[in-house]
C-alpha positions, 0 to 999 in steps of 0.5 A: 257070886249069889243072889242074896233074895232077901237083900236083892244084892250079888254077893261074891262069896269065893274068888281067887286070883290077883287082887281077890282080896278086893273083891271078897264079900263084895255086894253089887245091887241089882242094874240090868245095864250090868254085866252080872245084873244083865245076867242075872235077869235075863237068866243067860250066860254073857261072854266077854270076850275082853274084860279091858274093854267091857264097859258095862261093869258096875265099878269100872274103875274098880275092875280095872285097879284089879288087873 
């Protein structure tokens, strides 16, 4: 994921794995109630430990679909 500045988005740029294709050129916008925009913000690493229980994804229903 990187930061698009200009945009205020996360953008994924590489991933791989089951499903990748449903993640390429993803854009989240920027939500502190979000894993990634938590993480973003606070400039920290989060652990999560059990991504099927995790409930602060930006589209759960997406996450879950990829497996």
């Amino acid at each position: 994921m990187l930061y698009d500045e200009q945009r205020k988005v996360l953008v994924i740029r590489a991933f791989r794995g089951v499903a990748a294709e449903i993640y390429n050129g993803a854009e989240f916008p920027i939500m502190p109630e979000t894993v990634s925009g938590s993480a973003l913000l606070k400039r920290e690493i989060i652990f999560v430990p059990d991504v099927r229980r995790e409930h602060r994804w930006y589209n759960r229903g997406r996450v879950h679909a990829s497996g």
